[in-house]
C-alpha positions in Angstrom: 12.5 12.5 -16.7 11.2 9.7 -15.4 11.2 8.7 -10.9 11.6 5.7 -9.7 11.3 5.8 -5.8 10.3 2.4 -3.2 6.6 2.2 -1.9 8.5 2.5 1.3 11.1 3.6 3.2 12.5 3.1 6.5 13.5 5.6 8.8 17.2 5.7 9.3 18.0 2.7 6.4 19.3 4.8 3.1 17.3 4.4 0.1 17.9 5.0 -3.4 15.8 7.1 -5.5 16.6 7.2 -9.0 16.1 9.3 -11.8 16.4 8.5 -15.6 16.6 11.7 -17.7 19.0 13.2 -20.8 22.8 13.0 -20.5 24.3 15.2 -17.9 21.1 17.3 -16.8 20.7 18.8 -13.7 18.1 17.0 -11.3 16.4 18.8 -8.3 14.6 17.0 -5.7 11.4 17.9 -4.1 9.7 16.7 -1.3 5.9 17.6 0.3 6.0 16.0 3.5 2.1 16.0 3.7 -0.4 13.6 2.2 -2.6 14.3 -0.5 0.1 15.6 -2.9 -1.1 19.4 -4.0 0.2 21.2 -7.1 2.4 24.3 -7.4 2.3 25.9 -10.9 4.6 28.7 -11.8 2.8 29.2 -15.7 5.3 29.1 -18.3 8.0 28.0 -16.1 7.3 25.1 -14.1 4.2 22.4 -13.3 4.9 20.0 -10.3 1.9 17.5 -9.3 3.3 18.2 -5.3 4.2 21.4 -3.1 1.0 22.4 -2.0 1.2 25.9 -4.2 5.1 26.1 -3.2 4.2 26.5 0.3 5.4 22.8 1.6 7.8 22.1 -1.3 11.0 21.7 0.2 14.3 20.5 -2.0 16.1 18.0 -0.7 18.9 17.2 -3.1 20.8 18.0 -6.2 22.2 15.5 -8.9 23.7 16.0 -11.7 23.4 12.7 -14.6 25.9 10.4 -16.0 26.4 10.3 -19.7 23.9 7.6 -19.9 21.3 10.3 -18.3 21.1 8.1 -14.6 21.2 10.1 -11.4 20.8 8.5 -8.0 20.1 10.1 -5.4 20.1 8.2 -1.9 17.9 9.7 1.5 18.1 8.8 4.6 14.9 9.7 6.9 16.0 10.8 10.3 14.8 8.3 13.2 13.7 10.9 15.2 10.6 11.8 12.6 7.3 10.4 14.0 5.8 7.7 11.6 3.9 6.2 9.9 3.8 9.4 7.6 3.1 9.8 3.7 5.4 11.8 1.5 5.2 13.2 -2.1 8.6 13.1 -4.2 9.1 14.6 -7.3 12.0 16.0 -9.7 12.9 18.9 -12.2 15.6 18.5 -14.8 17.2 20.8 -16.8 19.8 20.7 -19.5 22.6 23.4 -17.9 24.1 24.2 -20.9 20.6 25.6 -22.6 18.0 26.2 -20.0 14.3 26.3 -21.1 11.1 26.5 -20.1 8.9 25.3 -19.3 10.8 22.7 -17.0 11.2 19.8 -17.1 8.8 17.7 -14.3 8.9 14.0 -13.2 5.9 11.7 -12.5 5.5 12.3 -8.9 5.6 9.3 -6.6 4.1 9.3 -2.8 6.1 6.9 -0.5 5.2 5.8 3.0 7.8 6.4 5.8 7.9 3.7 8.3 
């Protein structure tokens, strides 16, 4: 799959994140909200570049894509979080129908929360 995600994002504003993957796969979101992104490896079952060994990976939406393999996924940061802050974004996809592993991964992308 590949991420795309803004360089920054306003707190309160909605902002699309979008993910380009195969034809009606499954796509989980991830979020570290701390800054530098740290891996979590499961081995032989999934390889994410954030999620500080699982222990600040936190999923913040599901999506499943279109035929054309698109699925958007819009956040919206709550106002009340203090800022500036840096967080790390990546996704998993998987094909429902015949799950594999290992998963699926994204690039991950860091954005800036304003």
């Amino acid at each position: 799959p590949v991420y795309l995600a803004p360089t920054g994002v306003v707190r309160g504003v909605p902002t699309a994140f979008d993910t380009y993957t195969e034809r009606d796969w499954i796509v989980l979101h991830f979020l570290q909200p701390s800054f530098p992104p740290v891996p979590s490896v499961l081995p032989g079952t999934v390889s994410l570049e954030i999620g500080n060994n699982f222990t600040e990976l936190l999923q913040i939406g599901i999506v499943q894509a279109d035929a054309g393999g698109y699925a958007p996924f819009t956040l919206t940061v709550p106002v009340a979080l203090p800022s500036p802050m840096t967080w790390s974004f990546e996704v998993i996809a998987f094909d429902p129908n015949h799950l594999t592993t290992p998963l699926a991964t994204s690039n991950a992308v860091s954005t800036i929360v304003l």
